[in-house]
C-alpha positions in Angstrom: 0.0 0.0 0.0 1.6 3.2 -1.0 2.3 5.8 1.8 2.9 8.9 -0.6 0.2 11.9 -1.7 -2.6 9.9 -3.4 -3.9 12.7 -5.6 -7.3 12.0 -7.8 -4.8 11.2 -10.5 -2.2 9.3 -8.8 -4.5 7.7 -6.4 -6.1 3.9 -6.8 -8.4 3.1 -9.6 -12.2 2.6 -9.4 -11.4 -0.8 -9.7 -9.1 -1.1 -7.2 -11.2 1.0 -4.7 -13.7 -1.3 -4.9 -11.4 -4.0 -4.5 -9.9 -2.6 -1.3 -13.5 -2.1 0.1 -14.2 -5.9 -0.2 -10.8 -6.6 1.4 -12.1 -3.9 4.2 -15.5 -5.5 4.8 -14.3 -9.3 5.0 -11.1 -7.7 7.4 -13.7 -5.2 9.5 -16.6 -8.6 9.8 -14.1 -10.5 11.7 -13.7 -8.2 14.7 -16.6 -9.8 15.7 -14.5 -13.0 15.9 -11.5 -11.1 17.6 -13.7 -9.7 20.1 -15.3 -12.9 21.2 -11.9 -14.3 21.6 -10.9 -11.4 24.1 -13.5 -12.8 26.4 -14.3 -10.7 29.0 -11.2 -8.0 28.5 -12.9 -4.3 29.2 -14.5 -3.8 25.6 -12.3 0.6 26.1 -9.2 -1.7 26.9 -10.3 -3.8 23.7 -11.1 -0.1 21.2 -8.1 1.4 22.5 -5.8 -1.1 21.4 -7.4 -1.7 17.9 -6.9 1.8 16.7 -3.4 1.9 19.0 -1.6 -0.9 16.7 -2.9 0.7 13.6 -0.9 3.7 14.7 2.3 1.8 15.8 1.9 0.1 12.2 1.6 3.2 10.3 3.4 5.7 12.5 7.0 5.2 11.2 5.7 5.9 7.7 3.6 8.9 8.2 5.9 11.6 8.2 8.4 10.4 5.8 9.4 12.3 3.1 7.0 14.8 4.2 6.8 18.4 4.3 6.0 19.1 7.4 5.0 22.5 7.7 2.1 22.3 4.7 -1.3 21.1 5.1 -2.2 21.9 8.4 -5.8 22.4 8.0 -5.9 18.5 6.6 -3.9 17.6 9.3 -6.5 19.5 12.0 -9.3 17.8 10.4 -7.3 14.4 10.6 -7.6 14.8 14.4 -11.5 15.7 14.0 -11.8 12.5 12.3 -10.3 10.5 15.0 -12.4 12.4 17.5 -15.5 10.8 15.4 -14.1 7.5 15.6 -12.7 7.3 19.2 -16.8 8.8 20.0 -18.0 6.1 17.6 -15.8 3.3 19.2 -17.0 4.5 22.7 -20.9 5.2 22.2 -21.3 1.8 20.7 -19.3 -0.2 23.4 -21.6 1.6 26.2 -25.2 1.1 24.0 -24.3 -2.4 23.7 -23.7 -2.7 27.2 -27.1 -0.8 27.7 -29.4 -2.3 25.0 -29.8 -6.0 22.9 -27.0 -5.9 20.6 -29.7 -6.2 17.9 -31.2 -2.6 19.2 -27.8 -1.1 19.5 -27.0 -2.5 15.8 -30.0 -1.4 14.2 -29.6 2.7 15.5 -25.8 2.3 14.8 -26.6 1.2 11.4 -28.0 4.5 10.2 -24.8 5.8 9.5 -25.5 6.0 5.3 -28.9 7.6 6.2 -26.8 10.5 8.3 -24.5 10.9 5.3 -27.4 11.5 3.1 -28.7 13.7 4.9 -25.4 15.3 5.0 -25.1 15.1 1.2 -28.3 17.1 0.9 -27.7 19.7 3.4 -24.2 20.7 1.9 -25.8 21.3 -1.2 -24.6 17.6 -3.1 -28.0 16.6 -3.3 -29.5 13.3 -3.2 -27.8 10.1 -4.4 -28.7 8.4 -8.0 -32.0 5.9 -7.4 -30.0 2.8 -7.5 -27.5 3.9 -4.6 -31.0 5.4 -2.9 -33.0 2.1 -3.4 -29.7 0.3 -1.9 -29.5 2.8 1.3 -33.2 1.9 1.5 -32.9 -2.1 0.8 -30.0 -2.0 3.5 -31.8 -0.7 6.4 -35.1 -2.8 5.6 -32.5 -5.8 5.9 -30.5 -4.3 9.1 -34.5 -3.9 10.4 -35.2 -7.4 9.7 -31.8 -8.5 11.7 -33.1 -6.2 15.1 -36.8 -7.1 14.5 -36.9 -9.0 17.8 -34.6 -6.3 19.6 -36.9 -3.6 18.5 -40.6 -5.4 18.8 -39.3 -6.5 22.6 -37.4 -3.2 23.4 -35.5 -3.8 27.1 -32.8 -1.0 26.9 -32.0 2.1 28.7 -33.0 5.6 27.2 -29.5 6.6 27.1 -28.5 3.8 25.2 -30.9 4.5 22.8 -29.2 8.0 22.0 -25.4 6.7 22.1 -26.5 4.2 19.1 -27.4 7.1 17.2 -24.5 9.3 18.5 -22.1 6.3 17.8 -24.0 6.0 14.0 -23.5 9.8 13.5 -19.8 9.5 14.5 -19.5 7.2 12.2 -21.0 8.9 9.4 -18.7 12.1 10.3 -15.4 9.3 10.1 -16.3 8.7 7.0 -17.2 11.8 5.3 -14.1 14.2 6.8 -11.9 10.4 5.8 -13.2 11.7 1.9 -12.1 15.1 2.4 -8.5 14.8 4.1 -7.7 11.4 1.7 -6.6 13.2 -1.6 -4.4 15.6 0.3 -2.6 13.7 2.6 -0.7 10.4 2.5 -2.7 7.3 3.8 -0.1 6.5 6.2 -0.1 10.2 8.0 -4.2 10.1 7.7 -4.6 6.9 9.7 -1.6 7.8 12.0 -3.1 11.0 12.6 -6.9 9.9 13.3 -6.4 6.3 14.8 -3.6 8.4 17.0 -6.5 10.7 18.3 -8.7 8.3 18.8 -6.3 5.6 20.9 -5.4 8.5 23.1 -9.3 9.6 23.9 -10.1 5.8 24.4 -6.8 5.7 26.5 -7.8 8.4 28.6 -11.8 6.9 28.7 -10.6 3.8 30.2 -8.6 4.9 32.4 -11.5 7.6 33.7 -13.3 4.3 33.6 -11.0 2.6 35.9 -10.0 -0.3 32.9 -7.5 -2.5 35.0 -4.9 -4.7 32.7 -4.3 -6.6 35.6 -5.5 -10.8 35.0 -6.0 -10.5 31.2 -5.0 -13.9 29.6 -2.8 -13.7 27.3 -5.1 -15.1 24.2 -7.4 -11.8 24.7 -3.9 -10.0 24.5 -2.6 -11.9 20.8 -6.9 -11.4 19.8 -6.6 -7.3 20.4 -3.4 -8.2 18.3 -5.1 -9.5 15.4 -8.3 -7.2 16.1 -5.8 -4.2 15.3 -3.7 -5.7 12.8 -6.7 -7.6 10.7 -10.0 -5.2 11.5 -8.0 -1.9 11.6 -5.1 -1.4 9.8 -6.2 -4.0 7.1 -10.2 -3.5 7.8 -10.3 0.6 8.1 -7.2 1.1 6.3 -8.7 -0.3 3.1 -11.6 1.7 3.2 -9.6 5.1 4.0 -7.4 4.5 1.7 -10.8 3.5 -0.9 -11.8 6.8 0.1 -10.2 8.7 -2.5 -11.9 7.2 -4.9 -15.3 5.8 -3.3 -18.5 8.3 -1.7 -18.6 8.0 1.9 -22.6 6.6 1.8 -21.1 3.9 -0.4 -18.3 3.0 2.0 -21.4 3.0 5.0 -23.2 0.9 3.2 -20.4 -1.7 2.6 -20.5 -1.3 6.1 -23.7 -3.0 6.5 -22.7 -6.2 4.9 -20.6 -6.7 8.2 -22.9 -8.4 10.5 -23.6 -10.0 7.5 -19.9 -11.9 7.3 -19.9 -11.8 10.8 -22.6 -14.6 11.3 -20.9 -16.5 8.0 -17.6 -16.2 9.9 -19.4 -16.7 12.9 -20.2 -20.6 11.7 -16.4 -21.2 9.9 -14.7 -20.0 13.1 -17.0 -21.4 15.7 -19.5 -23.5 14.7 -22.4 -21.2 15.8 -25.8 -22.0 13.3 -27.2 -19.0 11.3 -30.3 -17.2 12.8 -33.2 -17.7 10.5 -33.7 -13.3 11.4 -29.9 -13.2 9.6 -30.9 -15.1 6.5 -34.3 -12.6 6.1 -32.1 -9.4 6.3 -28.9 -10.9 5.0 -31.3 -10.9 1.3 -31.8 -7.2 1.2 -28.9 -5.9 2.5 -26.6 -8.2 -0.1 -29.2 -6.9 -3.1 -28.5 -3.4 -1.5 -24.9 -3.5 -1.5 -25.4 -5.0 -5.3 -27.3 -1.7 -6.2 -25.6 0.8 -4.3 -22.1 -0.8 -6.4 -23.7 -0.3 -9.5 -24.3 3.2 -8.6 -21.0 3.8 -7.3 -19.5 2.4 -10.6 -21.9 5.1 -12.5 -21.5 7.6 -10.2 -18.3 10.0 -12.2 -15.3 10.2 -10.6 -14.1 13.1 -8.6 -10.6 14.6 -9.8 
């Protein structure tokens, strides 16, 4: 993966964006698998070491070669993008501990909805009707996943709002992540935003009272392949995607992860499918289909 400037002319194809956002999704959908193999290490311990070993990884690399004194503005908005993650990170670790993790997942889902919105406030407009009908096939499917969580609601208020918050952050990740990637390297980008965000979780955990003390050492080498497989592989593709690829897109790719998750789920540990998966697994799959073929049609920004 090159660690130079990434310019809309030097940067990766459309082809290859898309590439790299597959590579993302199947990387990002096994956290789920990581995680369970933590076992009960503190879920801030868990964040803040994902996005702290995508910055050792990337860290060396970020400022080579570089001219240190230019781009600042990309640079301050680097750290606002790992603000948004470290706040996503954190507000969906404490709504899952509040709420089903089928309420939490539903609310944290609406990420693409949040960027449209976005879209449409900033003047973009509204995305083509097949990328629309795929935001809209997506969250019918994500819907169909939570149906029990939402039908038998048994979480706290508050939960309910850090779902959206962690959604929002999300959505505000992904949509500065377009706007710093053709100016800066990837390698300073991600050093720069999974940096800010390891220290905020840092500091959260430790606010929280997170102990290290009597963590096994297989939840230690699964936080080691959380942040070398989910992050820097995982979030990495997609940033580095971002040059090329809209932001709703990358959400919506997004969506596909509880998707892999459960698949993974079955190869990994032998857990069965819920039937609720295979309903929304249908229209969030045929959503992704249709928000690609809008992204292929969608002309590329230079």
């Amino acid at each position: 993966m090159t660690i130079g400037p990434e310019s809309g002319a030097a940067g990766p194809s459309r082809a290859m964006a898309l590439v790299l956002a597959l590579i993302g999704l199947i990387a990002v959908s096994h956290a789920v698998i990581f995680i369970r193999w933590a076992g009960d290490a503190p879920a801030l311990l868990i964040a803040a070491m994902r996005v702290a070993i995508g910055t050792a990884v990337f860290l060396p690399f970020a400022f080579r070669g570089a001219n240190t004194g230019s781009m600042p503005r990309a640079r301050l908005l680097s750290v606002l993008s790992g603000i948004f993650l470290a706040l996503h990170f954190g507000a969906w670790i404490e709504s899952v501990q509040r709420l089903t993790i089928a309420e939490s997942a539903v609310l944290v889902s609406l990420s693409p909805v949040w960027l449209v919105i976005l879209d449409v406030a900033t003047g973009k407009g509204w995305p083509d009707r097949r990328t629309s009908a795929g935001v809209f096939l997506c969250l019918c499917g994500t819907v169909a996943l939570g149906w029990d969580g939402l039908t038998s609601p048994t979480g706290e208020p508050l939960g309910l709002v850090l779902a959206i918050v962690g959604g929002m952050a999300m959505a505000g990740y992904l949509a500065i992540g377009r706007q710093v990637r053709p100016v800066l390297p990837t390698a300073q980008y991600v050093s720069i935003c999974y940096g800010t965000a390891a220290v905020l979780l840092g500091v959260a955990g430790i606010g929280a009272g997170v102990s290290f003390a009597n963590i096994p050492a297989e939840a230690w080498w699964a936080m080691l392949a959380l942040g070398l497989v989910s992050q820097v592989v995982g979030h990495t593709s997609y940033n580095f995607a971002l040059i090329r690829l809209s932001p709703v897109f990358a959400s919506i790719c997004l969506l596909g992860e509880p998707i892999f998750g459960t698949l993974l789920g079955l190869l990994y540990l032998g857990e069965t499918v819920p039937q609720t998966t295979l309903l929304g697994g249908i229209p969030i799959l045929i959503g992704i289909w249709l928000s690609l073929q809008g992204e292929i049609s969608r002309p590329q920004r230079r």
